[in-house]
C-alpha positions in Angstrom: -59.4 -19.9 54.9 -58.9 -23.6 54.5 -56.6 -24.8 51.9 -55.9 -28.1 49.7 -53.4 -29.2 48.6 -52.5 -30.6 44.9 -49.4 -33.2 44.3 -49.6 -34.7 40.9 -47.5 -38.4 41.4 -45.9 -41.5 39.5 -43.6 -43.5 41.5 -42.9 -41.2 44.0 -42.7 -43.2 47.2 -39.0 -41.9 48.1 -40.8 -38.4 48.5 -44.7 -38.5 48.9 -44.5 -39.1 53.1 -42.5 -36.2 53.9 -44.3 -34.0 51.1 -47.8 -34.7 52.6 -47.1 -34.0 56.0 -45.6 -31.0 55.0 -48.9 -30.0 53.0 -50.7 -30.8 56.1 -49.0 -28.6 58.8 -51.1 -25.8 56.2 -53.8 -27.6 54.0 -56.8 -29.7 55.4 -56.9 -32.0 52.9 -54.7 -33.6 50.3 -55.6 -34.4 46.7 -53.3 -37.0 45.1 -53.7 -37.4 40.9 -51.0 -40.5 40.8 -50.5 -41.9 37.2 -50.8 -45.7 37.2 -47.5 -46.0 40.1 -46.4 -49.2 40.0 -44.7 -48.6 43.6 -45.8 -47.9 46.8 -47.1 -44.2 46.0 -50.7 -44.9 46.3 -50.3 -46.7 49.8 -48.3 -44.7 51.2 -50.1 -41.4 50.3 -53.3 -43.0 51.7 -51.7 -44.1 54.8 -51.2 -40.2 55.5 -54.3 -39.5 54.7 -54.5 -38.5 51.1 -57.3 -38.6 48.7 -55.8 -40.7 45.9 -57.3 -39.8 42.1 -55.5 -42.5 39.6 -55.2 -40.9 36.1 -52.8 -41.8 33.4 -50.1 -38.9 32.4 -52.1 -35.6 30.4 -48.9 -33.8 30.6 -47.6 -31.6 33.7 -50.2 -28.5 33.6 -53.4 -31.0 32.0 -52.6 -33.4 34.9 -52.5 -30.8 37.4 -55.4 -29.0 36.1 -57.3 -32.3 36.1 -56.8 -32.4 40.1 -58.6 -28.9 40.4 -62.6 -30.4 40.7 -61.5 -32.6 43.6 -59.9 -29.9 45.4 -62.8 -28.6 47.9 -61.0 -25.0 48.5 -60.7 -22.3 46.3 -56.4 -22.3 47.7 -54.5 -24.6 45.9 -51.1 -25.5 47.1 -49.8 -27.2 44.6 -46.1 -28.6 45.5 -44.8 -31.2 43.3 -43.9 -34.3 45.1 -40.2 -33.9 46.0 -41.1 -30.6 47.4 -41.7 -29.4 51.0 -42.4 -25.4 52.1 -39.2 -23.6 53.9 -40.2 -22.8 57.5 -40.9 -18.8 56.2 -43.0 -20.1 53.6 -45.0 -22.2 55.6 -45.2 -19.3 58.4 -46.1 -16.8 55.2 -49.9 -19.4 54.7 -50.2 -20.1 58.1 -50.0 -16.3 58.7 -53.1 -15.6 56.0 -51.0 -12.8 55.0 -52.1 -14.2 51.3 -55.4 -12.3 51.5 -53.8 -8.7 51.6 -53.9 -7.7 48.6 -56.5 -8.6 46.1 -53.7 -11.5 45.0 -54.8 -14.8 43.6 -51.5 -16.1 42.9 -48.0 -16.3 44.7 -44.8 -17.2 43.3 -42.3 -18.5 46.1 -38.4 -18.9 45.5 -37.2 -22.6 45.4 -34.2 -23.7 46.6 -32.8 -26.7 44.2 -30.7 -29.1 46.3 -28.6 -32.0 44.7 -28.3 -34.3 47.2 -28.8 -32.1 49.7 -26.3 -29.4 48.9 -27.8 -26.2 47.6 -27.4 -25.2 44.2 -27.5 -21.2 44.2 -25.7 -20.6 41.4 -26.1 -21.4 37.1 -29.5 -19.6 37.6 -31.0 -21.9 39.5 -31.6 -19.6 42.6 -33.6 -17.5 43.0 -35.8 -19.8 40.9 -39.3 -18.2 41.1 -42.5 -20.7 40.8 -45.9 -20.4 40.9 -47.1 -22.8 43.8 -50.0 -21.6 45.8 -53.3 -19.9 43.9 -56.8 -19.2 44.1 -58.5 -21.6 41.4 -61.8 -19.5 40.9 -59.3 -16.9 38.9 -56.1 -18.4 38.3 -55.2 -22.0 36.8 -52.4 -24.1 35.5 -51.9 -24.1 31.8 -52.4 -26.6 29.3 -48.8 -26.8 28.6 -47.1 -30.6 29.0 -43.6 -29.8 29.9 -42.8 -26.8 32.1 -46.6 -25.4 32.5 -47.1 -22.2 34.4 -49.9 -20.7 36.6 -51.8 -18.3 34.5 -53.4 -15.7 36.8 -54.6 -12.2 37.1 -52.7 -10.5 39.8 -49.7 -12.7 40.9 -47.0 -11.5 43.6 -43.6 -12.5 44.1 -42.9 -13.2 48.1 -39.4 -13.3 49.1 -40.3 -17.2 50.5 -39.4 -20.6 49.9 -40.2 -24.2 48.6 -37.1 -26.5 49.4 -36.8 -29.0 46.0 -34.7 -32.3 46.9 -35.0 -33.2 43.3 -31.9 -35.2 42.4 -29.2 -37.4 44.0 -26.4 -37.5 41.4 -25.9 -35.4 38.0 -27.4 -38.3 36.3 -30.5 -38.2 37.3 -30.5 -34.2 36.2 -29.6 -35.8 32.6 -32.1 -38.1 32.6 -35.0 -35.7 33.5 -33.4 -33.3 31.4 -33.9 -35.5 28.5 -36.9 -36.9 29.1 -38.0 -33.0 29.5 -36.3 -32.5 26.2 -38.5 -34.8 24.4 -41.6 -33.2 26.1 -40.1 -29.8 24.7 -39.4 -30.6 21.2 -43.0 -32.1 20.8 -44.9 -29.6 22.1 -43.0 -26.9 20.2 -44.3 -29.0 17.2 -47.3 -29.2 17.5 -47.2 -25.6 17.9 -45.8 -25.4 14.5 -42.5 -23.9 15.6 -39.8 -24.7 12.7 -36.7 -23.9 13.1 -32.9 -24.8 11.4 -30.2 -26.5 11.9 -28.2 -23.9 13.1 -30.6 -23.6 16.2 -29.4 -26.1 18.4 -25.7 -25.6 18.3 -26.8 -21.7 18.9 -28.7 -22.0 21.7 -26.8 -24.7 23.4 -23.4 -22.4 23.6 -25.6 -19.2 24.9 -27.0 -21.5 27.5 -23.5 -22.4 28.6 -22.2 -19.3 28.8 -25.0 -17.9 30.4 -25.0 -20.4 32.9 -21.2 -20.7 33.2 -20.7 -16.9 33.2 -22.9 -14.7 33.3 -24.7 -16.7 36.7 -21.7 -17.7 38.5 -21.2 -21.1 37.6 -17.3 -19.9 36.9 -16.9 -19.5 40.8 -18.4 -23.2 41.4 -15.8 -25.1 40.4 -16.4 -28.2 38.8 -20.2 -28.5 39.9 -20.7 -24.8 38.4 -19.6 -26.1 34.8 -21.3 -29.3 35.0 -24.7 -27.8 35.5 -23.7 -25.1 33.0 -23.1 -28.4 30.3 -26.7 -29.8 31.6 -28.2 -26.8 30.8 -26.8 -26.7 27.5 -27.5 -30.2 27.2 -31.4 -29.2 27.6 -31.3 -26.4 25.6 -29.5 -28.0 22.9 -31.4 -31.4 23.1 -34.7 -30.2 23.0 -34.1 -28.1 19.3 -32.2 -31.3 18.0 -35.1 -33.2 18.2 -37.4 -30.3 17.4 -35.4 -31.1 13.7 -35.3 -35.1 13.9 -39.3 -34.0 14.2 -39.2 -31.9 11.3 -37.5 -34.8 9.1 -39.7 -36.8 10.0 -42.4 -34.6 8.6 -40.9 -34.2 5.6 -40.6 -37.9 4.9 -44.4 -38.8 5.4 -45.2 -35.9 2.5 
């Protein structure tokens, strides 16, 4: 079965080579939705051979789901751009060992690095995602900040995506923020309300969590400092749930 695959882009041009030629050692063709980069994205994803869709940012799961009718094959592998498959996952597509099953979904482990040293500890291994998927039955959400596959039969497989995300801890706290902000909006406009107690609540059970109950204690300083960003997050993202809230309040 022929496969495309989906990479949803802005001012990725550090990653996109090395992610396309990865989707293409599986997929016969490439879709590219790229919102408005202002680097060399769109060039160099062309030079690889790429379709490239230009579309201005919907959100994570509306932007990938916008990508889907350009896509001429019902497999989607949908990587983000800073992503390449593990040899075992790639060997897992190129195997067809997908179609066993009735499946229309798989959820591969990812293997975060930070600048290229594996973080396997804080929770963030085994981090399970949702990667590869049959679009006639399954389909990203609509949600803007952390969206999921939504399908009818998914599997776990015991393969991997490698994810060379971040360089330094500050670009974790900047994404982490700007994820934050995502967050807090789109729990808004849910109608989600919460107090002022929230924040401080969930940011300490994030740390220790993250610091003890996932072996961040045994990481030295690395494992509290990721434990801190993922209270950061967690805390962040309620905090301006609230600032939200007051703001509300004042236009009444």
């Amino acid at each position: 079965m022929d496969i495309s695959g989906l990479v949803i882009t802005f001012n990725e041009e550090k990653n996109i080579g090395k992610c396309i030629d990865a989707l293409f050692k599986v997929c016969n063709e490439v879709i590219i939705v790229d919102s408005m980069s202002s680097d060399n994205t769109v060039a160099i994803a062309e030079s690889k051979g790429a379709k490239v869709i230009s579309q201005s940012f919907l959100g994570d799961g509306p932007q990938r789901a916008y990508g889907l009718p350009f896509c001429k094959n019902d497999w989607i592998l949908n990587l983000d751009a800073d992503e390449i498959l593990d040899a075992d996952a790639e060997q897992f597509i190129l195997d067809k060992k997908y179609v066993e099953g009735g499946y229309d979904a798989f959820s591969f482990r990812v293997k975060n690095f930070l600048d290229d040293e594996l973080i396997d500890f804080s929770g963030w291994y085994p981090d399970h995602k949702v990667r590869f998927f049959n679009k006639k039955t399954a389909a990203p959400s609509f949600s803007k900040v952390h969206q999921k596959i939504v399908a009818t039969n998914e599997m776990k497989v015991n393969v991997h995506i490698l994810h060379y995300g971040w360089d330094t801890f500050e670009q974790i706290i900047a994404k982490k923020n700007q994820y934050s902000t995502w967050h807090a909006s789109q729990l808004f406009n849910q109608g989600n309300r919460i107090n002022s107690f929230k924040p401080v609540l969930n940011g300490a059970v994030a740390f220790f969590r993250c610091y003890f109950f996932k072996k961040g204690i045994f990481n030295g300083l690395d494992g509290i400092t990721i434990a801190l960003i993922q209270a950061f997050f967690s805390y962040m993202k309620y905090a301006k749930l609230i600032k939200l809230q007051r703001l509300e309040k004042l236009k009444r």
